[in-house]
C-alpha positions in Angstrom: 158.7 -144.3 -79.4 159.8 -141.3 -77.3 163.4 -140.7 -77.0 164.2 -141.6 -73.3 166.1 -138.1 -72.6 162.7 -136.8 -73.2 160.2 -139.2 -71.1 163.2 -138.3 -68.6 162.8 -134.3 -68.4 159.1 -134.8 -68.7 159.2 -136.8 -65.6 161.4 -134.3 -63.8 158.9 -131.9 -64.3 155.8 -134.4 -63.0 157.9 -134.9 -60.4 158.5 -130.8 -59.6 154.2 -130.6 -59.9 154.1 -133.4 -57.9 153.8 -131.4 -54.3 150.6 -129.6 -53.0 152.9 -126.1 -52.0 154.6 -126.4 -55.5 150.7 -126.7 -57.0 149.5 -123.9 -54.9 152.2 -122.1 -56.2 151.5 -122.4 -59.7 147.6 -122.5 -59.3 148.3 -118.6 -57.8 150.7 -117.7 -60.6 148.2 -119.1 -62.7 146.0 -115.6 -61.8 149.0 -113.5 -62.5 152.5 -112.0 -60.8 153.1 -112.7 -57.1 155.9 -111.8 -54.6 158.0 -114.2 -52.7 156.2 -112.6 -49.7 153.1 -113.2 -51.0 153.3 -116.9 -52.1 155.3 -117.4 -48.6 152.1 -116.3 -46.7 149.9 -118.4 -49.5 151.6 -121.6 -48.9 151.9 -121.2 -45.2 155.6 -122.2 -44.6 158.6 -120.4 -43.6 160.6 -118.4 -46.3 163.2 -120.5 -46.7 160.5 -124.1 -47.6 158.9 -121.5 -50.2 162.2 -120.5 -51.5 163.2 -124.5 -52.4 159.4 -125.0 -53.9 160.3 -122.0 -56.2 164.1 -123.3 -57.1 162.5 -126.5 -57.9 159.7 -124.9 -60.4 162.4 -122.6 -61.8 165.2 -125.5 -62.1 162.4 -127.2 -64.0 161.2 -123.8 -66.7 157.4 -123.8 -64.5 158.4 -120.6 -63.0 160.8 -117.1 -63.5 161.9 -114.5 -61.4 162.8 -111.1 -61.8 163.9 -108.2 -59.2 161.9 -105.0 -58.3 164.0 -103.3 -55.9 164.0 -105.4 -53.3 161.2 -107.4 -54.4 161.5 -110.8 -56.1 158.4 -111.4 -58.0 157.5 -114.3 -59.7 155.3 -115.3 -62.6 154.4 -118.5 -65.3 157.1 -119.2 -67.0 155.3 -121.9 -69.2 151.3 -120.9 -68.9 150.7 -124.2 -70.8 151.4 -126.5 -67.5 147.5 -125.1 -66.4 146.2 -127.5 -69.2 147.7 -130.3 -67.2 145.6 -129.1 -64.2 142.5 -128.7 -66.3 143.3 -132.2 -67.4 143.8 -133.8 -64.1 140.6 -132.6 -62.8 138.5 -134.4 -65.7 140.8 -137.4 -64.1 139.4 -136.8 -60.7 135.7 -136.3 -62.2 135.9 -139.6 -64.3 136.9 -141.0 -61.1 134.0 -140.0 -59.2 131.5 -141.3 -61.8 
């Protein structure tokens, strides 16, 4: 059996996934670097909502930041969490059959 610390992170981070602006997020990162201002404008909230989504996703190792100038641009932090999407759409599939 699992250790419990570790079914408990691996919920925290099914739990940070777990919100259709957090999975746009990382569905666009997915493609490659993107600004605050850009993910802002792709999730279609104020600044301030997209800026929680992307504490969340950071707070959880899904996302990183770094500065360019006045820039904050944001990429994968761990590419491996588009597996999990991959998978859940053979869910969905197997669902419809």
């Amino acid at each position: 059996m699992r250790d419990r610390d570790a079914i408990r992170r691996q919920a925290g981070v099914l739990k940070a996934l777990s919100n259709e602006s957090r999975l746009l997020i990382v569905h666009r990162l997915g493609e490659g670097d993107c600004t605050a201002g850009e993910l802002t404008e792709l999730v279609g909230s104020d600044q301030s909502t997209v800026s929680k989504h992307l504490a969340v996703l950071r707070l959880h190792g899904i996302v990183s930041d770094r500065r360019d100038g006045n820039r904050v641009v944001y990429s994968l932090r761990t590419p491996c969490v588009l597996d999990f999407f991959a998978c859940t759409g053979r869910v969905i599939r197997e669902l419809k059959a």
